[in-house]
N, C-alpha and C positions, 0 to 999 in steps of 0.2 A: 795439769796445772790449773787452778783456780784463782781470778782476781777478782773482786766483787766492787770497785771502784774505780775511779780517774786516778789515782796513785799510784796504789797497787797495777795498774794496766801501763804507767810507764815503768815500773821497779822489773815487772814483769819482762817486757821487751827488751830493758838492756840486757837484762840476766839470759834470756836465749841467746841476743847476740852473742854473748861473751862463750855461755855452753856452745854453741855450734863450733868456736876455735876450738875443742875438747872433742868432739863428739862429730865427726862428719856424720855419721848415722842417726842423727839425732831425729825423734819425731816426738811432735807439742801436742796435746789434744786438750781442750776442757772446755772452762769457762774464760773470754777475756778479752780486752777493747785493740781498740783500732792501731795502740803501737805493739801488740805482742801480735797480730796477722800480719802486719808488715813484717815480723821476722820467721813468720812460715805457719804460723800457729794456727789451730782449728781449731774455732769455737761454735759450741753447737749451742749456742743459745746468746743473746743478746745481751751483754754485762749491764745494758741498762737495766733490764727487769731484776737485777736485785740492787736497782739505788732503793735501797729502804731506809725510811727514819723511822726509830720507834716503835715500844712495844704494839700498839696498835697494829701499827702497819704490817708486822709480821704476823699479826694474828689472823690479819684480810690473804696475805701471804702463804702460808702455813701449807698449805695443800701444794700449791705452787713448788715451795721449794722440798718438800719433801719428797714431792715426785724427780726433782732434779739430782736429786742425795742421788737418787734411785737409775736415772738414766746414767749418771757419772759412775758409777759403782759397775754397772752392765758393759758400760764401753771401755772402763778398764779393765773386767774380765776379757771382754770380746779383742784388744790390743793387747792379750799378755801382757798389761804394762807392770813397770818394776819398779818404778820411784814414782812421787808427788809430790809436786812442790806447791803450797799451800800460800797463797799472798795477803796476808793480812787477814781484815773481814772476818775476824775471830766466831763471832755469833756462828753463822754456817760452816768455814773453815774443823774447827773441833770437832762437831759432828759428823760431817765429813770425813774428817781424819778417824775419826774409830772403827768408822764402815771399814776403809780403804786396811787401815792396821787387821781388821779379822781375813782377809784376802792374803796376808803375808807381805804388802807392799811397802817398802820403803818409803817413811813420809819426813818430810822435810818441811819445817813451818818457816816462813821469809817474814819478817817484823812482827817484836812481840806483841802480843796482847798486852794492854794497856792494866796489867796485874796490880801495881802500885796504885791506880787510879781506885778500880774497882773492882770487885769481885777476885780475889787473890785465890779462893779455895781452887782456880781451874790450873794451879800449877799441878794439880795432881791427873788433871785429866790429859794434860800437857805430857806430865812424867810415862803416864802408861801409853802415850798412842804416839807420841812424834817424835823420830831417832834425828832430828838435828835441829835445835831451835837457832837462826840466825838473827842476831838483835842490831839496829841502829844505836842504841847509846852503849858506854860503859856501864852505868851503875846495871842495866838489866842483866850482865852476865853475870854480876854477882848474886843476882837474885839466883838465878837458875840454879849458877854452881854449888849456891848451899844446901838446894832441894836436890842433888844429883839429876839436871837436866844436862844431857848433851846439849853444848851451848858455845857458838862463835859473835864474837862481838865483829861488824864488818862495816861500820862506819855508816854514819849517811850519804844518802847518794845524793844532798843538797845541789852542794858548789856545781861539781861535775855535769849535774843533771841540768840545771840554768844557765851554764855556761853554753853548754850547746845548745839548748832554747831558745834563749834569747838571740843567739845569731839565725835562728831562721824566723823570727817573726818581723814583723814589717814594722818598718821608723814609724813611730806617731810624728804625723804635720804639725809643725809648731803654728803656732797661729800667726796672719799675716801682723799684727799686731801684737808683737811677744810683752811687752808692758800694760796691757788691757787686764791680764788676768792678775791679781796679788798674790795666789794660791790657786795650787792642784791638788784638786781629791780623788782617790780614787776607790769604786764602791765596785767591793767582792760580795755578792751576797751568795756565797758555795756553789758547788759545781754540782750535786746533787738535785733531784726536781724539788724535794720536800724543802731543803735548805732554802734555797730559792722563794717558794712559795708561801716561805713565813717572814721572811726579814727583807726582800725585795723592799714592799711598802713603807716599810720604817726607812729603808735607808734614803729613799724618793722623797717620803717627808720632809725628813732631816735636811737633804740637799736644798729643796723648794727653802724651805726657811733659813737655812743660813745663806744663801742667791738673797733671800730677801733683805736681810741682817747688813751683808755686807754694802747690797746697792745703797742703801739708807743711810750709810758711811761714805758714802760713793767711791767704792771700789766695787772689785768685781774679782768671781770666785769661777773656776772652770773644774769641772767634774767628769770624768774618766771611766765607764763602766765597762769591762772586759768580761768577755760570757766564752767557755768554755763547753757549757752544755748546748747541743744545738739544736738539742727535742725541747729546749725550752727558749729557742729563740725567737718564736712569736707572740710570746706570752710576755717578755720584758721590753721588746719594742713598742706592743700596746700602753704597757704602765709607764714607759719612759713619756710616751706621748701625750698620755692623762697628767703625768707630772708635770711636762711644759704648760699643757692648757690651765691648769690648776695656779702654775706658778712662772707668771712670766719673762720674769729676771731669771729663770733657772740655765743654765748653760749645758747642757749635757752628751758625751759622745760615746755612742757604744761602738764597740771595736769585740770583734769575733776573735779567738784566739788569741790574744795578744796581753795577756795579762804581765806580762812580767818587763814588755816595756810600758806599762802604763805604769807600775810601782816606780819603774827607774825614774819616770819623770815626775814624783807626787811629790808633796809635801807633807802627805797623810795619808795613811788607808785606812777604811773600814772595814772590815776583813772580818767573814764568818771563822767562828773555830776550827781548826784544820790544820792540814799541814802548811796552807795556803799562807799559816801564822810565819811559818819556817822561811817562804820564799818574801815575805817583807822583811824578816830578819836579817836574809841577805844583803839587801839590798842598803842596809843599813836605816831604814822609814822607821817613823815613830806610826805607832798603829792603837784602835781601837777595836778590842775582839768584841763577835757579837753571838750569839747563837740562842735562837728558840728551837722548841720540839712540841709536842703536843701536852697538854696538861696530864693527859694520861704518863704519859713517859715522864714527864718531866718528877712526877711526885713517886717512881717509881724507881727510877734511878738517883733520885735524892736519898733512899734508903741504902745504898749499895756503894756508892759513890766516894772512897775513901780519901780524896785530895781536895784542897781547900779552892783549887783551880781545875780549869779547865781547858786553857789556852798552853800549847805544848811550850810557848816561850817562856811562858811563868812558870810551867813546872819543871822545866829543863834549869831555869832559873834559881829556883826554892823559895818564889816568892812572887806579887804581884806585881810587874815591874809595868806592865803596858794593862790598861781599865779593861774590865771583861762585864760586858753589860748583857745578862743571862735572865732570858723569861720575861718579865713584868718588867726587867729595869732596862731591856730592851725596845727603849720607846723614845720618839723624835725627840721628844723632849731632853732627855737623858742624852741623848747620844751629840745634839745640837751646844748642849752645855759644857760636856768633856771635848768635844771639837773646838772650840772657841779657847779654851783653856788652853791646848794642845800652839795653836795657831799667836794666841796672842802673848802666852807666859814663854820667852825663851829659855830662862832659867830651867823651869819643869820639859819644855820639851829638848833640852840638853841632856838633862839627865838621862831620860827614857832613852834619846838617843844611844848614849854611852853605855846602859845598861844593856842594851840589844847588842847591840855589837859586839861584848862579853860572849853571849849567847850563839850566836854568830862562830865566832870563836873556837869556841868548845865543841860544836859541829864539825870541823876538820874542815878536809878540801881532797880527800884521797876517793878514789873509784871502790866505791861500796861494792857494785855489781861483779867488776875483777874479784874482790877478794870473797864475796860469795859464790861464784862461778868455782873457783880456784878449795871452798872449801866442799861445797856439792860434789866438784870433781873425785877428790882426795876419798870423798866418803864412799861415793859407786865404787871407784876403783877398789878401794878397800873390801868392800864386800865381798866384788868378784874374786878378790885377790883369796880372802877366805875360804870362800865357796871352794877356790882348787884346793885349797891346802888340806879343807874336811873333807872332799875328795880323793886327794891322797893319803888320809890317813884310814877312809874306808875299806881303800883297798888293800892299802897296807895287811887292815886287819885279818883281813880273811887269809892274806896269804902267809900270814907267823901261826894263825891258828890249823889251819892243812899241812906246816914244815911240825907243830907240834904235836897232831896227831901220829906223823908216820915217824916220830920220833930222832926227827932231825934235828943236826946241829945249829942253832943261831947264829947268823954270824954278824948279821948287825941290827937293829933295832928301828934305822930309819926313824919317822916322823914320831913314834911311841915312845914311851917312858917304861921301863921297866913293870914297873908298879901297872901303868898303863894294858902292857902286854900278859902277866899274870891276872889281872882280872879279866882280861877276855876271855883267855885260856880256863882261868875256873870258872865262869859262866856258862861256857861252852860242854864242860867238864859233867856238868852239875844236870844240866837239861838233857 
Protein backbone atom coordinates (compact mmCIF):
# COMPACT_ATOMS: atom_id res chain seq x y z
CA UNK A 1 0.00 0.00 0.00
CA UNK A 2 1.11 3.43 -0.83
CA UNK A 3 -0.14 6.85 0.61
CA UNK A 4 1.64 9.96 -0.32
CA UNK A 5 -0.45 12.58 1.86
CA UNK A 6 -2.60 13.49 5.10
CA UNK A 7 -5.71 12.14 3.24
CA UNK A 8 -4.77 9.41 1.55
CA UNK A 9 -3.12 8.21 5.22
CA UNK A 10 -6.61 8.47 6.67
CA UNK A 11 -8.69 6.79 3.55
CA UNK A 12 -5.83 4.40 4.09
CA UNK A 13 -6.41 3.31 7.84
CA UNK A 14 -10.07 2.94 7.55
CA UNK A 15 -9.66 0.73 4.48
CA UNK A 16 -7.29 -1.69 6.63
CA UNK A 17 -9.60 -1.52 9.52
CA UNK A 18 -12.38 -2.62 7.42
CA UNK A 19 -9.73 -5.46 5.31
CA UNK A 20 -8.71 -6.94 8.58
CA UNK A 21 -12.72 -8.01 9.31
CA UNK A 22 -11.99 -9.98 5.70
CA UNK A 23 -8.79 -11.01 6.11
CA UNK A 24 -7.44 -12.29 9.60
CA UNK A 25 -4.15 -13.05 7.81
CA UNK A 26 -3.87 -9.75 6.59
CA UNK A 27 -0.27 -8.10 6.34
CA UNK A 28 0.24 -3.99 5.19
CA UNK A 29 3.61 -3.03 4.10
CA UNK A 30 4.61 0.23 2.12
CA UNK A 31 4.46 3.80 2.16
CA UNK A 32 2.11 5.67 5.02
CA UNK A 33 1.23 8.01 8.00
CA UNK A 34 0.40 7.77 11.49
CA UNK A 35 -3.37 6.50 10.97
CA UNK A 36 -2.57 3.45 8.73
CA UNK A 37 0.40 2.05 11.57
CA UNK A 38 -2.09 2.39 14.06
CA UNK A 39 -3.80 -0.37 12.16
CA UNK A 40 -0.83 -2.60 11.84
CA UNK A 41 0.82 -1.12 8.84
CA UNK A 42 4.63 -0.89 8.05
CA UNK A 43 5.98 1.87 6.52
CA UNK A 44 9.40 1.87 5.56
CA UNK A 45 9.93 5.40 4.95
CA UNK A 46 8.44 8.47 6.28
CA UNK A 47 5.12 9.72 4.21
CA UNK A 48 6.44 13.10 4.89
CA UNK A 49 9.29 13.02 2.55
CA UNK A 50 6.95 12.81 -0.49
CA UNK A 51 4.90 16.09 0.62
CA UNK A 52 6.03 17.53 -2.64
CA UNK A 53 4.57 20.57 -4.41
CA UNK A 54 5.50 21.18 -7.88
CA UNK A 55 7.33 20.40 -10.89
CA UNK A 56 10.39 21.85 -9.38
CA UNK A 57 10.28 20.09 -6.39
CA UNK A 58 10.19 16.74 -8.05
CA UNK A 59 12.93 17.53 -10.00
CA UNK A 60 15.20 18.23 -6.43
CA UNK A 61 13.31 14.95 -5.73
CA UNK A 62 13.62 12.75 -8.70
CA UNK A 63 16.54 10.41 -7.48
CA UNK A 64 14.81 10.19 -4.17
CA UNK A 65 11.75 8.82 -5.32
CA UNK A 66 13.06 6.83 -7.89
CA UNK A 67 15.05 4.91 -5.66
CA UNK A 68 11.92 4.30 -3.52
CA UNK A 69 9.85 2.87 -6.92
CA UNK A 70 12.97 0.71 -6.40
CA UNK A 71 13.06 -0.36 -2.73
CA UNK A 72 8.95 -0.77 -2.99
CA UNK A 73 9.18 -3.17 -5.95
CA UNK A 74 12.24 -5.37 -3.97
CA UNK A 75 10.11 -5.81 -0.75
CA UNK A 76 7.25 -6.79 -2.83
CA UNK A 77 9.31 -9.28 -4.39
CA UNK A 78 10.90 -10.20 -1.09
CA UNK A 79 6.83 -10.59 0.57
CA UNK A 80 5.50 -12.50 -2.31
CA UNK A 81 3.02 -9.88 -2.08
CA UNK A 82 -0.13 -10.32 -4.43
CA UNK A 83 -2.21 -7.06 -4.36
CA UNK A 84 -1.52 -3.20 -4.04
CA UNK A 85 -3.53 -0.82 -3.09
CA UNK A 86 -2.44 2.45 -4.43
CA UNK A 87 -3.97 5.81 -2.52
CA UNK A 88 -4.15 8.58 -4.43
CA UNK A 89 -0.78 10.58 -5.16
CA UNK A 90 -1.25 9.92 -8.79
CA UNK A 91 2.27 11.56 -10.00
CA UNK A 92 4.20 8.44 -8.08
CA UNK A 93 1.29 6.08 -7.70
CA UNK A 94 1.09 5.26 -11.79
CA UNK A 95 4.50 4.77 -12.05
CA UNK A 96 4.60 2.57 -9.37
CA UNK A 97 1.63 0.83 -10.55
CA UNK A 98 3.59 -0.33 -13.89
CA UNK A 99 6.60 -1.58 -12.01
CA UNK A 100 4.28 -3.65 -9.65
CA UNK A 101 1.81 -4.75 -12.89
CA UNK A 102 5.20 -6.32 -14.86
CA UNK A 103 5.73 -8.54 -11.34
CA UNK A 104 2.13 -10.05 -12.14
CA UNK A 105 0.69 -8.24 -8.90
CA UNK A 106 -2.81 -7.28 -8.55
CA UNK A 107 -3.13 -3.38 -8.36
CA UNK A 108 -5.90 -1.63 -7.05
CA UNK A 109 -5.94 2.35 -7.46
CA UNK A 110 -8.14 4.05 -4.29
CA UNK A 111 -9.28 7.88 -5.58
CA UNK A 112 -9.22 8.76 -9.07
CA UNK A 113 -6.74 10.91 -10.72
CA UNK A 114 -8.01 14.19 -11.08
CA UNK A 115 -8.48 13.08 -15.39
CA UNK A 116 -11.28 15.86 -15.89
CA UNK A 117 -9.10 18.38 -14.46
CA UNK A 118 -5.87 17.67 -16.20
CA UNK A 119 -3.96 15.52 -18.24
CA UNK A 120 -6.82 13.04 -19.27
CA UNK A 121 -4.46 10.96 -21.81
CA UNK A 122 -3.18 8.78 -18.29
CA UNK A 123 -6.71 6.90 -18.64
CA UNK A 124 -4.73 4.90 -20.85
CA UNK A 125 -1.92 4.21 -18.63
CA UNK A 126 -4.58 3.58 -15.96
CA UNK A 127 -6.37 1.02 -18.51
CA UNK A 128 -3.07 -1.21 -19.02
CA UNK A 129 -1.66 -1.39 -15.41
CA UNK A 130 -4.65 -1.06 -12.64
CA UNK A 131 -7.29 -4.05 -12.51
CA UNK A 132 -9.59 -1.96 -10.16
CA UNK A 133 -10.08 1.88 -10.20
CA UNK A 134 -12.24 2.87 -7.03
CA UNK A 135 -13.71 6.53 -7.51
CA UNK A 136 -15.30 9.10 -4.72
CA UNK A 137 -17.72 10.68 -7.14
CA UNK A 138 -20.40 9.44 -9.61
CA UNK A 139 -19.66 11.21 -12.81
CA UNK A 140 -15.89 9.52 -12.56
CA UNK A 141 -17.17 6.04 -13.06
CA UNK A 142 -18.63 7.00 -16.08
CA UNK A 143 -15.62 8.32 -17.34
CA UNK A 144 -13.77 4.93 -16.84
CA UNK A 145 -16.58 2.84 -17.93
CA UNK A 146 -16.56 4.36 -21.37
CA UNK A 147 -12.65 3.77 -21.66
CA UNK A 148 -13.22 0.09 -20.35
CA UNK A 149 -11.67 0.70 -16.81
CA UNK A 150 -12.50 -1.68 -14.26
CA UNK A 151 -14.32 0.84 -11.99
CA UNK A 152 -16.47 1.11 -8.56
CA UNK A 153 -17.96 4.11 -7.68
CA UNK A 154 -17.70 3.91 -3.30
CA UNK A 155 -18.85 7.19 -2.23
CA UNK A 156 -16.78 9.62 -0.07
CA UNK A 157 -15.58 8.88 3.05
CA UNK A 158 -16.43 12.75 4.05
CA UNK A 159 -19.45 12.64 6.50
CA UNK A 160 -18.36 9.38 8.19
CA UNK A 161 -14.75 10.35 8.28
CA UNK A 162 -15.74 13.93 10.46
CA UNK A 163 -18.03 12.57 12.23
CA UNK A 164 -15.73 10.37 14.12
CA UNK A 165 -13.16 13.33 14.13
CA UNK A 166 -14.61 15.64 15.34
CA UNK A 167 -15.60 13.66 18.65
CA UNK A 168 -11.99 13.05 19.50
CA UNK A 169 -10.73 16.47 19.12
CA UNK A 170 -10.87 18.83 22.03
CA UNK A 171 -13.80 21.73 22.68
CA UNK A 172 -12.29 25.27 21.53
CA UNK A 173 -12.78 27.59 25.04
CA UNK A 174 -15.13 29.95 24.17
CA UNK A 175 -13.90 33.22 25.27
CA UNK A 176 -14.64 34.49 28.80
CA UNK A 177 -16.25 37.35 27.01
CA UNK A 178 -18.44 35.60 24.24
CA UNK A 179 -19.75 39.25 22.89
CA UNK A 180 -16.07 40.85 22.40
CA UNK A 181 -15.57 39.03 19.24
CA UNK A 182 -18.27 40.07 16.01
CA UNK A 183 -16.75 37.25 13.98
CA UNK A 184 -14.63 34.01 13.68
CA UNK A 185 -12.12 33.12 11.08
CA UNK A 186 -10.54 30.46 10.70
CA UNK A 187 -7.06 30.26 8.62
CA UNK A 188 -6.18 26.78 6.82
CA UNK A 189 -3.10 27.42 5.11
CA UNK A 190 -2.62 23.26 3.83
CA UNK A 191 -1.34 20.50 5.55
CA UNK A 192 1.65 20.07 3.28
CA UNK A 193 5.15 21.91 4.20
CA UNK A 194 5.12 23.76 0.63
CA UNK A 195 1.45 24.71 0.91
CA UNK A 196 2.22 26.22 4.27
CA UNK A 197 5.11 27.94 3.14
CA UNK A 198 3.64 30.08 0.48
CA UNK A 199 0.17 31.15 1.76
CA UNK A 200 0.91 31.14 5.57
CA UNK A 201 2.11 35.04 5.11
CA UNK A 202 -0.70 36.14 3.08
CA UNK A 203 -3.16 34.66 5.32
CA UNK A 204 -1.33 36.67 8.57
CA UNK A 205 -1.48 39.78 6.54
CA UNK A 206 -4.95 39.52 5.64
CA UNK A 207 -5.78 38.81 9.47
CA UNK A 208 -3.42 41.68 10.88
CA UNK A 209 -5.54 44.12 8.49
CA UNK A 210 -8.79 43.17 8.72
CA UNK A 211 -7.94 43.02 13.24
CA UNK A 212 -7.22 46.47 12.22
CA UNK A 213 -10.38 47.37 9.86
CA UNK A 214 -12.67 46.03 12.37
CA UNK A 215 -11.01 47.79 15.61
CA UNK A 216 -11.41 51.05 13.74
CA UNK A 217 -15.20 50.21 13.55
CA UNK A 218 -14.76 49.28 17.25
CA UNK A 219 -15.53 45.83 16.96
CA UNK A 220 -13.31 43.09 17.27
CA UNK A 221 -12.51 40.00 14.92
CA UNK A 222 -11.08 36.48 16.52
CA UNK A 223 -9.00 34.18 14.28
CA UNK A 224 -8.52 30.37 14.58
CA UNK A 225 -5.37 28.70 13.08
CA UNK A 226 -5.53 24.72 13.18
CA UNK A 227 -2.01 23.03 12.04
CA UNK A 228 -2.11 19.52 11.23
CA UNK A 229 1.46 19.44 10.22
CA UNK A 230 3.59 19.11 13.06
CA UNK A 231 7.25 19.30 11.34
CA UNK A 232 5.92 22.63 10.65
CA UNK A 233 4.85 23.57 13.90
CA UNK A 234 7.61 25.90 14.82
CA UNK A 235 7.77 27.62 11.69
CA UNK A 236 3.94 29.11 12.24
CA UNK A 237 4.27 29.76 15.91
CA UNK A 238 7.21 32.06 14.75
CA UNK A 239 5.01 33.94 11.94
CA UNK A 240 1.94 33.89 14.16
CA UNK A 241 4.13 35.88 16.64
CA UNK A 242 5.63 38.38 13.93
CA UNK A 243 2.04 38.92 13.12
CA UNK A 244 1.01 40.01 16.70
CA UNK A 245 4.18 42.17 16.96
CA UNK A 246 3.50 43.69 13.42
CA UNK A 247 -0.29 43.92 14.23
CA UNK A 248 -1.59 44.70 17.61
CA UNK A 249 -5.31 44.35 17.45
CA UNK A 250 -4.58 40.96 15.88
CA UNK A 251 -6.22 38.27 18.09
CA UNK A 252 -5.00 34.99 17.11
CA UNK A 253 -5.15 31.09 18.48
CA UNK A 254 -3.37 28.28 17.17
CA UNK A 255 -4.70 24.90 18.12
CA UNK A 256 -2.71 21.59 16.98
CA UNK A 257 -5.04 18.99 15.55
CA UNK A 258 -8.10 20.54 15.90
CA UNK A 259 -9.15 21.79 12.60
CA UNK A 260 -12.59 20.58 12.26
CA UNK A 261 -13.77 22.23 15.57
CA UNK A 262 -12.29 25.33 14.57
CA UNK A 263 -14.71 25.37 11.06
CA UNK A 264 -17.56 24.37 13.44
CA UNK A 265 -17.20 27.47 15.28
CA UNK A 266 -16.28 30.07 12.23
CA UNK A 267 -18.08 32.30 10.37
CA UNK A 268 -15.46 31.94 7.63
CA UNK A 269 -12.64 29.97 6.33
CA UNK A 270 -9.72 30.54 4.41
CA UNK A 271 -9.00 27.34 3.22
CA UNK A 272 -6.01 26.19 0.95
CA UNK A 273 -7.28 24.05 -2.13
CA UNK A 274 -7.92 20.59 -1.03
CA UNK A 275 -9.83 18.42 0.28
CA UNK A 276 -9.71 20.46 3.26
CA UNK A 277 -12.39 22.56 0.62
CA UNK A 278 -14.83 19.32 1.37
CA UNK A 279 -14.51 19.33 5.34
CA UNK A 280 -15.85 23.18 5.33
CA UNK A 281 -18.39 22.17 3.05
CA UNK A 282 -19.56 20.06 5.66
CA UNK A 283 -19.87 21.87 7.86
CA UNK A 284 -22.08 24.01 6.03
CA UNK A 285 -19.14 27.56 6.12
CA UNK A 286 -18.97 30.02 3.46
CA UNK A 287 -15.19 29.71 2.41
CA UNK A 288 -12.45 31.45 0.59
CA UNK A 289 -10.18 28.92 -1.61
CA UNK A 290 -6.56 29.85 -1.80
CA UNK A 291 -3.58 28.12 -3.34
CA UNK A 292 -0.08 29.28 -4.55
CA UNK A 293 2.80 26.96 -6.21
CA UNK A 294 5.95 28.06 -7.60
CA UNK A 295 6.05 30.18 -10.78
CA UNK A 296 7.77 27.34 -12.40
CA UNK A 297 4.64 24.91 -11.83
CA UNK A 298 2.35 27.32 -11.80
CA UNK A 299 2.94 28.35 -15.83
CA UNK A 300 3.36 24.69 -16.39
CA UNK A 301 0.26 23.26 -15.20
CA UNK A 302 -1.66 26.23 -16.75
CA UNK A 303 -0.74 24.46 -20.02
CA UNK A 304 -2.39 21.02 -19.01
CA UNK A 305 -4.96 22.14 -16.62
CA UNK A 306 -8.33 21.31 -18.38
CA UNK A 307 -11.09 22.98 -15.58
CA UNK A 308 -11.84 26.58 -15.28
CA UNK A 309 -11.49 25.74 -11.37
CA UNK A 310 -9.51 24.39 -8.98
CA UNK A 311 -11.33 24.11 -5.70
CA UNK A 312 -13.06 20.47 -5.61
CA UNK A 313 -16.41 22.55 -4.29
CA UNK A 314 -16.55 24.41 -7.47
CA UNK A 315 -15.95 21.71 -9.59
CA UNK A 316 -17.99 19.18 -7.79
CA UNK A 317 -20.42 22.19 -8.35
CA UNK A 318 -20.02 23.11 -12.22
CA UNK A 319 -19.17 26.35 -11.30
CA UNK A 320 -17.66 29.09 -9.02
CA UNK A 321 -19.71 29.08 -6.20
CA UNK A 322 -17.12 30.03 -3.12
CA UNK A 323 -13.90 32.85 -4.73
CA UNK A 324 -10.64 30.84 -5.64
CA UNK A 325 -7.92 33.46 -5.27
CA UNK A 326 -4.84 31.50 -7.18
CA UNK A 327 -1.18 32.79 -7.70
CA UNK A 328 -0.87 36.64 -7.99
CA UNK A 329 -4.56 37.14 -6.97
CA UNK A 330 -3.62 35.44 -3.91
CA UNK A 331 -2.69 38.47 -1.98
CA UNK A 332 -3.74 40.37 1.43
CA UNK A 333 -5.24 42.53 -0.42
CA UNK A 334 -7.40 40.51 -2.38
CA UNK A 335 -8.24 38.17 0.15
CA UNK A 336 -8.92 41.19 2.85
CA UNK A 337 -11.70 42.58 0.20
CA UNK A 338 -13.60 39.13 -0.72
CA UNK A 339 -13.64 38.72 3.32
CA UNK A 340 -15.40 41.93 4.14
CA UNK A 341 -17.71 41.23 1.31
CA UNK A 342 -18.32 37.62 2.71
CA UNK A 343 -18.89 39.14 6.46
CA UNK A 344 -20.83 42.29 5.61
CA UNK A 345 -23.24 41.39 2.34
CA UNK A 346 -25.75 38.77 4.05
CA UNK A 347 -27.54 38.38 0.80
CA UNK A 348 -24.11 36.99 -1.01
CA UNK A 349 -22.97 35.13 1.97
CA UNK A 350 -26.48 33.33 1.92
CA UNK A 351 -26.13 32.35 -1.18
CA UNK A 352 -22.74 30.76 -1.04
CA UNK A 353 -24.04 29.32 2.00
CA UNK A 354 -27.00 27.55 0.18
CA UNK A 355 -24.82 26.72 -2.71
CA UNK A 356 -22.46 24.64 -0.49
CA UNK A 357 -24.74 22.77 1.19
CA UNK A 358 -26.02 21.58 -2.45
CA UNK A 359 -22.58 20.22 -2.64
CA UNK A 360 -22.61 18.85 0.75
CA UNK A 361 -25.31 16.96 -0.42
CA UNK A 362 -24.41 15.30 -3.43
CA UNK A 363 -21.31 13.93 -1.26
CA UNK A 364 -23.70 11.33 0.54
CA UNK A 365 -23.12 10.14 4.25
CA UNK A 366 -22.47 6.32 3.50
CA UNK A 367 -19.08 4.52 4.64
CA UNK A 368 -16.92 4.71 1.56
CA UNK A 369 -14.11 2.65 3.18
CA UNK A 370 -17.00 -0.51 3.83
CA UNK A 371 -17.87 -0.45 0.47
CA UNK A 372 -14.40 -0.31 -0.86
CA UNK A 373 -13.15 -2.96 1.68
CA UNK A 374 -16.25 -4.94 0.45
CA UNK A 375 -15.19 -4.41 -3.33
CA UNK A 376 -11.18 -5.21 -2.72
CA UNK A 377 -12.53 -8.21 -0.95
CA UNK A 378 -14.95 -9.55 -3.92
CA UNK A 379 -11.90 -8.88 -6.37
CA UNK A 380 -9.10 -11.15 -4.22
CA UNK A 381 -11.49 -13.51 -3.63
CA UNK A 382 -12.44 -13.67 -7.18
CA UNK A 383 -9.04 -14.32 -8.33
CA UNK A 384 -8.39 -17.00 -6.02
CA UNK A 385 -11.61 -18.30 -6.89
CA UNK A 386 -10.23 -18.42 -10.71
CA UNK A 387 -6.79 -19.40 -10.08
CA UNK A 388 -8.76 -22.97 -8.64
CA UNK A 389 -10.87 -23.26 -11.38
CA UNK A 390 -7.78 -22.77 -14.16
CA UNK A 391 -6.44 -25.31 -11.92
CA UNK A 392 -8.84 -27.54 -12.36
CA UNK A 393 -9.22 -27.23 -15.68
CA UNK A 394 -5.34 -28.05 -16.11
CA UNK A 395 -5.60 -30.96 -14.87
CA UNK A 396 -8.62 -31.83 -16.34
CA UNK A 397 -6.62 -31.42 -19.40
CA UNK A 398 -4.13 -33.88 -19.20
CA UNK A 399 -6.19 -36.40 -17.87
CA UNK A 400 -8.96 -36.56 -21.29
CA UNK A 401 -5.73 -36.27 -23.35
CA UNK A 402 -4.04 -39.82 -21.60
CA UNK A 403 -8.18 -41.43 -21.60
CA UNK A 404 -7.70 -40.33 -25.42
CA UNK A 405 -4.64 -41.63 -26.25
CA UNK A 406 -5.26 -45.28 -24.87
CA UNK A 407 -8.36 -44.93 -26.72
CA UNK A 408 -10.92 -44.72 -23.93
CA UNK A 409 -14.31 -43.97 -23.58
CA UNK A 410 -15.46 -40.29 -22.51
CA UNK A 411 -17.72 -40.19 -20.16
CA UNK A 412 -17.93 -36.74 -19.14
CA UNK A 413 -16.27 -33.56 -19.94
CA UNK A 414 -16.16 -31.80 -16.67
CA UNK A 415 -14.86 -28.14 -16.68
CA UNK A 416 -14.03 -28.45 -20.87
CA UNK A 417 -16.07 -27.74 -23.81
CA UNK A 418 -16.13 -30.09 -26.39
CA UNK A 419 -14.59 -27.85 -28.95
CA UNK A 420 -12.34 -27.16 -25.78
CA UNK A 421 -11.32 -30.95 -25.46
CA UNK A 422 -10.78 -31.53 -29.43
CA UNK A 423 -8.27 -29.07 -29.69
CA UNK A 424 -6.19 -30.25 -26.98
CA UNK A 425 -6.50 -33.62 -28.38
CA UNK A 426 -5.30 -32.34 -31.88
CA UNK A 427 -2.48 -30.24 -30.47
CA UNK A 428 -1.27 -33.01 -28.85
CA UNK A 429 -1.92 -35.16 -31.90
CA UNK A 430 -0.01 -32.87 -34.25
CA UNK A 431 3.36 -32.40 -31.95
Amino acid sequence: MLAGEHSGDLLGGELIRELKKNFSDLETFGVGGERMIEEGFTSIESMEELSIIGFSAILFKYRFLKSLIGRLINLAVEKNCSHAILIDYPGFNLRLAKELKKLGITVIFYVSPQLWAWKFDRIYTIRDNIDLMLVLFPFEKQIYDRYGVPCEFVGHPLAVRLREKIRKEAVIPEPEDKTQFHFTITLMPGSRSGEIRRILNDLLQSAGQLADHYENNNKKIRFLLPNINQKEEVFILEKIELAKSKFPNLTIEYLFDRSLRAIEISDLVLVASGTATLEVAYFEKPMIILYKVSMFTYIIGSLFIQTPNIGLVNILSGQEICRELIQAECSPNNIVEETLALLENKKYRNKIIEDVRKVKEALGSENSSRYASREITKLIKGIAKKRDKNSEIQNSKYKFIILVYSNSLILNFNLLTLHQLFSYCLQTYIS
